[in-house]
N, C-alpha and C positions, 0 to 999 in steps of 0.2 A: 240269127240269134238262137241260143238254146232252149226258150220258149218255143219260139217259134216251131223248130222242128218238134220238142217234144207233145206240142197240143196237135200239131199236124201230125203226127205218127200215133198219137193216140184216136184222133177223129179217122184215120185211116182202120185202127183196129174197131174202133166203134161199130162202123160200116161191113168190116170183114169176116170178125169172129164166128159169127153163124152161120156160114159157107163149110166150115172146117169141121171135120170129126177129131176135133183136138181139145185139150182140155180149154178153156176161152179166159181163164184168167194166167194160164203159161205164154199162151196165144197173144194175147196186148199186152204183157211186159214184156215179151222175146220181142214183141212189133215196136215198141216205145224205145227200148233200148237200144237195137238197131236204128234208129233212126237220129238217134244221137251219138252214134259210135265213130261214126268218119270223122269227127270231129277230135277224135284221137290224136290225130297228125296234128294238132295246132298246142301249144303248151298254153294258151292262153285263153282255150275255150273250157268252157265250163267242165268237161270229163275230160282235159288236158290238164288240167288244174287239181283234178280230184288222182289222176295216177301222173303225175308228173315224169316222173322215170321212165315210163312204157311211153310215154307221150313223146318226151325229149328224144328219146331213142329211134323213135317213129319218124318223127320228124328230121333228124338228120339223115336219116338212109332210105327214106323216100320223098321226103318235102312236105310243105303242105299242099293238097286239091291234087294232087296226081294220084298216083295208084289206089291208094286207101281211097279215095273219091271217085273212084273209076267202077265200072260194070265188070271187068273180069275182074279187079280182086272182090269184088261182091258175088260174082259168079263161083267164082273159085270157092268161097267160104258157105256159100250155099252150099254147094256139093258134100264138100266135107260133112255139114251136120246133116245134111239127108243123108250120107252115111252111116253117118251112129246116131242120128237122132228119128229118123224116119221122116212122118210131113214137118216136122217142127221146121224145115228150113223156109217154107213157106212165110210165116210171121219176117223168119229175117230179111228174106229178100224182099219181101212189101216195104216193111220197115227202113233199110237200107235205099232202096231206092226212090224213097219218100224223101229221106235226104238229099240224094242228089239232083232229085226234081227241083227241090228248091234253091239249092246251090246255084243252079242252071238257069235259075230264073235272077240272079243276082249282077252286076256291072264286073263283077271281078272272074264270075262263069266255072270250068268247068270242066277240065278234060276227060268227058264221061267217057270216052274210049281211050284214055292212057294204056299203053305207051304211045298212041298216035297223037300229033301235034291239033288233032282237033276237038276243038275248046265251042262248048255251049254256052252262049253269052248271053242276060237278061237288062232289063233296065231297072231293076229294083237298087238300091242303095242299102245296105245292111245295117241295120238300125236304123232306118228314114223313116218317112213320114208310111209311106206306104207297107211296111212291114207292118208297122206298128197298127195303121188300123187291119190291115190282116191277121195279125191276133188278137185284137179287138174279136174280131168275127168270127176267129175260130176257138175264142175263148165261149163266145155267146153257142156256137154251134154245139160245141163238146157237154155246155151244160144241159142244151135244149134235147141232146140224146142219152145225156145221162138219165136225166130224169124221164126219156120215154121209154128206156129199157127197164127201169127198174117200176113204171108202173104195168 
């Protein structure tokens, strides 16, 4: 769910930002947004629904959960902005593969190494019970560090 990954990509940037000599609020929207971005290839998911077009287009010429869900095209797009971007690729690849962890952990899985036929498979239901209290907890989590960073 699109909760899901984005309070997970944010508790990830939570965690991460003061590691980085990067600016920390580029740093957890470049990590937030990446982490909802795979979600491109589905016209039905939450930022498949807000670019529809790029969505639709996506999805017919790669599918859904292959490539764009995959570590080389995440690998490959990291490169790229650490070419004109410098560390900023950092955020997206955390980010990014924040999503496909959790993908990975789902009944329907994963082919985290697309093009190869091998598929990481979870037992989670996507929208089940257990999702759900998993952002329960990463809802509880994300507030418990907001408010210790900012006291």
């Amino acid at each position: 769910m699109f909760k899901t990954h984005l309070l997970f990509a944010f508790l990830i940037s939570l965690l991460t930002f003061r590691y980085f000599d990067l600016n920390s609020l580029i740093f957890i929207m470049i990590l937030v947004f990446s982490g909802i971005l795979p979600d491109i290839d589905h016209g039905k998911s939450y930022i498949g629904r807000k670019l529809f077009i790029f969505s639709w287009i996506i999805n017919l010429v790669f599918g859904h959960r292959k490539l764009i869900h995959s570590v080389l095209f995440a690998t490959i797009v990291a490169i790229l902005i650490r070419t004109f971007f410098g560390l900023y690729w950092i955020p997206f690849y955390l980010g990014y593969l924040s999503h496909l962890l959790l993908d990975g952990l789902t009944k329907q899985g994963v082919y985290i190494f697309y093009p190869s036929s091998f598929r990481i498979k979870g037992f989670v239901k996507t929208n089940g019970i257990f999702e759900k209290v998993f952002l329960l907890i990463l809802t509880v989590v994300n507030i418990f560090y907001l408010f210790y960073y900012m006291l």
